[in-house]
Z-matrix of the N, CA and C atoms (Angstrom, degrees):
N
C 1 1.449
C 2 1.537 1 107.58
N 3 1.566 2 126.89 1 135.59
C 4 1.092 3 127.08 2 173.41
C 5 1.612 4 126.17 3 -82.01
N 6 1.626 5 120.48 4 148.54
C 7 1.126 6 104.99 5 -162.02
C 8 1.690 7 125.49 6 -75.80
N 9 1.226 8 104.72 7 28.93
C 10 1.709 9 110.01 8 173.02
C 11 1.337 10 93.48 9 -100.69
N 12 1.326 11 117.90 10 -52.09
C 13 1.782 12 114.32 11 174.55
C 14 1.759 13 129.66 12 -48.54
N 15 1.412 14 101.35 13 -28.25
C 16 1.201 15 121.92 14 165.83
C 17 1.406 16 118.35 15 -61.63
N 18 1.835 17 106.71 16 -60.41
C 19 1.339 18 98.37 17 172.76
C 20 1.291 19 140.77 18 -79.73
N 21 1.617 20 108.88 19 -16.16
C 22 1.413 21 108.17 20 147.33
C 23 1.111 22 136.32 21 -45.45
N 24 1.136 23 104.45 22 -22.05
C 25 2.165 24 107.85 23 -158.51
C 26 1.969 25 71.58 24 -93.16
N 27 1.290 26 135.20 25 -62.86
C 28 1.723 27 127.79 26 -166.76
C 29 0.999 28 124.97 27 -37.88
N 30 1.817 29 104.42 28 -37.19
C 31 1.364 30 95.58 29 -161.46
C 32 1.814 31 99.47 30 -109.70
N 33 1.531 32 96.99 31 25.91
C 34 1.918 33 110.09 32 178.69
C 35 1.608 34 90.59 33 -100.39
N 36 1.541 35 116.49 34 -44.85
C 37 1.662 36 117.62 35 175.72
C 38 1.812 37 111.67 36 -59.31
N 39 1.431 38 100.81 37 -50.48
C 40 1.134 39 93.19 38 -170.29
C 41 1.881 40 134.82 39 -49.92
N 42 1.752 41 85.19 40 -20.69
C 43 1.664 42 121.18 41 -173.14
C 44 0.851 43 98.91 42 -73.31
N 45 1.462 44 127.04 43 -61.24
C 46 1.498 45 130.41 44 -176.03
C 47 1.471 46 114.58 45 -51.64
N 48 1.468 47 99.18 46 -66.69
C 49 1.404 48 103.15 47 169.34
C 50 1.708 49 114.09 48 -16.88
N 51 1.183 50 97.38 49 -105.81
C 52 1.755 51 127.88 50 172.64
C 53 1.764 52 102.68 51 -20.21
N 54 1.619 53 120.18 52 -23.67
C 55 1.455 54 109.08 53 -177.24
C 56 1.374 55 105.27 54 -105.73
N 57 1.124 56 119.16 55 -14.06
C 58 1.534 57 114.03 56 172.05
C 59 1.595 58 118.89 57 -101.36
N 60 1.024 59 110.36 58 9.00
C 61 1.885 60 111.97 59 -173.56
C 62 1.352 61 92.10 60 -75.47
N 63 1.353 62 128.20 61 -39.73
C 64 2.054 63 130.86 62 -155.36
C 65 1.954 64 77.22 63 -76.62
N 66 1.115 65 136.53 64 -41.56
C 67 1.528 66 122.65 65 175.36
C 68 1.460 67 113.05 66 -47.25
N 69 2.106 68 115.12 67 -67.29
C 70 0.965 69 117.48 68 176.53
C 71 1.722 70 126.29 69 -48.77
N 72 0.947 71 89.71 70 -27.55
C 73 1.932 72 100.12 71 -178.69
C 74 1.118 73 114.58 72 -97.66
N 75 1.151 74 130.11 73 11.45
C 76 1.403 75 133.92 74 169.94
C 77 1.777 76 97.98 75 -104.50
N 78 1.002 77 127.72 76 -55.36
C 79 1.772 78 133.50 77 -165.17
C 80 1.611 79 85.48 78 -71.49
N 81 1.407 80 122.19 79 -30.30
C 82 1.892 81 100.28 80 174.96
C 83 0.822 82 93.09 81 -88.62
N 84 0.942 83 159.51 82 -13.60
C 85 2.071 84 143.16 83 172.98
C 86 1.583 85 110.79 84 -56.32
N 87 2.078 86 96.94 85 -45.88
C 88 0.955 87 92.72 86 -167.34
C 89 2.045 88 115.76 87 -91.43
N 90 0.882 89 95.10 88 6.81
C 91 1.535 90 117.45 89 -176.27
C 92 1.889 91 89.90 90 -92.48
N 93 1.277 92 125.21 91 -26.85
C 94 1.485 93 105.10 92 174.16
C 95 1.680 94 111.14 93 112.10
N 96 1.622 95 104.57 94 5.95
C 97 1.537 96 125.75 95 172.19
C 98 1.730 97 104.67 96 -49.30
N 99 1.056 98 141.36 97 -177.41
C 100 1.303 99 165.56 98 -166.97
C 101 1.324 100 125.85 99 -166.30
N 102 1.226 101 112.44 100 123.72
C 103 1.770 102 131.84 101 -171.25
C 104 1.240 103 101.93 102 -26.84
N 105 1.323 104 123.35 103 -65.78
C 106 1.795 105 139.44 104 -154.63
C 107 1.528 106 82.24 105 -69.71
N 108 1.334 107 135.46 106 -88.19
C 109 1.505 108 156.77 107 177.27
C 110 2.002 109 90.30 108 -7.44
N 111 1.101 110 119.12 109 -70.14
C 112 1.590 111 125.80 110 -177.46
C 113 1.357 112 116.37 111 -36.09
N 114 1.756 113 99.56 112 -53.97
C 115 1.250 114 105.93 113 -166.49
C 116 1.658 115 112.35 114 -79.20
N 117 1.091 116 107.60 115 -33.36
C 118 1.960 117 122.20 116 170.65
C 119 1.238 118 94.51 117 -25.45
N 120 1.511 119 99.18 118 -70.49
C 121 1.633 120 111.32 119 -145.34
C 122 1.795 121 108.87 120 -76.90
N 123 1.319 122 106.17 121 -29.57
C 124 1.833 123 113.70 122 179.67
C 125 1.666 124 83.72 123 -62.51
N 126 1.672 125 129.29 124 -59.47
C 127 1.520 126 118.60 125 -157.89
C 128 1.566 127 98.67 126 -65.15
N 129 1.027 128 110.13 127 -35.32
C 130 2.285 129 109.90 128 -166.51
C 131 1.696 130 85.45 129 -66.38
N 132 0.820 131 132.40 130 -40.52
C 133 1.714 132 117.12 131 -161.73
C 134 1.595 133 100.05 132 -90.29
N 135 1.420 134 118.02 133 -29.94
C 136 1.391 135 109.41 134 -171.85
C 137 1.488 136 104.07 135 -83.20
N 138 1.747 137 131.26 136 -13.67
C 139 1.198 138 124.44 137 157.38
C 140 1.281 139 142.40 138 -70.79
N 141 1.617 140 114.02 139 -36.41
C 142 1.264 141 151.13 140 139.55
C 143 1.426 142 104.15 141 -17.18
N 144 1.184 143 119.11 142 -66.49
C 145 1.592 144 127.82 143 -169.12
C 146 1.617 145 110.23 144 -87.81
N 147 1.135 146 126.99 145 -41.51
C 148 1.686 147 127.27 146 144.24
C 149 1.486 148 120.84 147 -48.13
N 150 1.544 149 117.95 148 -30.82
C 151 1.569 150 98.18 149 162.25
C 152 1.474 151 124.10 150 -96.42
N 153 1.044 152 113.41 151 23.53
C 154 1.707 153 137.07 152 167.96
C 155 1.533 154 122.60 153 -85.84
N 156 1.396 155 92.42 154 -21.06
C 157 1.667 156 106.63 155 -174.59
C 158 1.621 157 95.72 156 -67.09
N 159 1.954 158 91.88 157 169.70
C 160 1.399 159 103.83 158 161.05
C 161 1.754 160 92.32 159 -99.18
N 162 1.254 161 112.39 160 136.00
C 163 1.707 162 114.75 161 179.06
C 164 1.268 163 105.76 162 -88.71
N 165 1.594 164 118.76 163 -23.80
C 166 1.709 165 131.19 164 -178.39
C 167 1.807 166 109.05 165 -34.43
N 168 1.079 167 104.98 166 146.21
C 169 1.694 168 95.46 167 168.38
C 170 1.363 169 128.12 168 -88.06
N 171 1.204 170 90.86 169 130.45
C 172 1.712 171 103.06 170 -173.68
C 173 1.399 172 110.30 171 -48.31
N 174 1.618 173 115.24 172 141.68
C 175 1.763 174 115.68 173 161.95
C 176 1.544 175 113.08 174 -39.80
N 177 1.301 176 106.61 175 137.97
C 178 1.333 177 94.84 176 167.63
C 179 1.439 178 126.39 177 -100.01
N 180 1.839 179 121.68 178 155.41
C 181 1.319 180 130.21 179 -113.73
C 182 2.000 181 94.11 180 -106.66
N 183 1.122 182 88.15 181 134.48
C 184 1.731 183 95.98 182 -163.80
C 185 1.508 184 98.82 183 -64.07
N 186 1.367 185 113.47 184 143.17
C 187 1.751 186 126.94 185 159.90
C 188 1.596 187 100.57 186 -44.21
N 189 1.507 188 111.88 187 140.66
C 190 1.410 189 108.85 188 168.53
C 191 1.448 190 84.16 189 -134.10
């Protein structure tokens, strides 16, 4: 897959992501979750998945 196809499909997850969390965070509100408790766990998973990366620098991106 080429890397425009790649970043399309990320920044289609990332959308999704980001539009369904106000769902997920609403059913823990109502389950009895806590502000601080929400945010822990959104930062532990969003680090989790940032230390998964390659941090290396990407090729750089040809003139079109």
């Amino acid at each position: 897959m080429d890397r425009k196809k790649i970043g399309a499909l990320l920044v289609a997850l990332s959308a999704l992501g980001f539009g369904t969390i106000v769902i997920f965070v609403k059913l823990a509100y109502q389950e009895g979750a806590e502000t601080y408790t929400m945010l822990a766990v959104r930062f532990f998973i969003g680090a989790v998945i940032n230390l998964g990366r390659d941090h290396r620098d990407p090729p750089a991106l040809e003139d079109q």
